[in-house]
N, C-alpha and C positions, 0 to 999 in steps of 0.2 A: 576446452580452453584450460592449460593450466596455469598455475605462478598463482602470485598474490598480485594485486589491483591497489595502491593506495589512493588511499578516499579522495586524496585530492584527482587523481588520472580520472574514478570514475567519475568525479562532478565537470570534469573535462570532456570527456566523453558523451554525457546526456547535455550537457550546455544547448538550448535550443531546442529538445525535445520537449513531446509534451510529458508532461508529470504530475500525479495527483499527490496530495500532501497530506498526512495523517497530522489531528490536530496535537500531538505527541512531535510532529517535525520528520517524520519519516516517512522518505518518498520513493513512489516504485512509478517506474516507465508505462505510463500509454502504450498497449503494443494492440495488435489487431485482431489477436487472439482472446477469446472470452473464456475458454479453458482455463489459457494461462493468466490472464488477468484474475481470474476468479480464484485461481490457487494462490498469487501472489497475495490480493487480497485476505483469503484464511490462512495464511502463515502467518500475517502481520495481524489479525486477529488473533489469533492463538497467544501474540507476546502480551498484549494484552491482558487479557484469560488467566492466564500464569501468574499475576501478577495482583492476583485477587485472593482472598483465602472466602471469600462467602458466596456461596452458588447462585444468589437471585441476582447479585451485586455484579459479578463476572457476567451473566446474560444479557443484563443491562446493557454494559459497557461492550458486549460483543457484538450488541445488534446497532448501537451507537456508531460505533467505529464503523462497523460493515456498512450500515447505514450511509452515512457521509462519505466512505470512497467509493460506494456505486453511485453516488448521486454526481461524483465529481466526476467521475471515470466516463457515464453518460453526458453531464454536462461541456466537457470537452470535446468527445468526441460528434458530439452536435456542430461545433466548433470548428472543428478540423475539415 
């Protein structure tokens, strides 16, 4: 798929779907893939990461985040 997508199309687009929420407000699509949920997941961990300068502080925050969107990721699809 090429082009640009503005943000508004894609919140059009997922409208209805399931979606888990990072407590940051950034959301990635339910899909039925653990692969790809799992890599969606450490991308969005990684901005995270990035965004730390002290190494105990970043791990924290990395198992935190990762934390809470396997728990939602699971909890939803419980759900569904």
């Amino acid at each position: 798929m090429s082009g640009h997508i503005s943000k508004s199309k894609a919140v059009l687009k997922t409208a209805g779907l399931p979606i888990i929420k990072c407590s940051c407000g950034y959301k990635i699509l339910l899909i039925p893939s653990i692969k790809a949920m799992s890599q969606a997941i450490e991308a969005h961990v990684e901005t995270h990461i990035l965004k730390i300068n002290n190494a105990a502080e970043a791990e924290r925050e990395s198992e935190r985040v990762r934390n809470d969107l396997i728990e939602q990721a699971f909890d939803l699809a419980c759900k569904l």
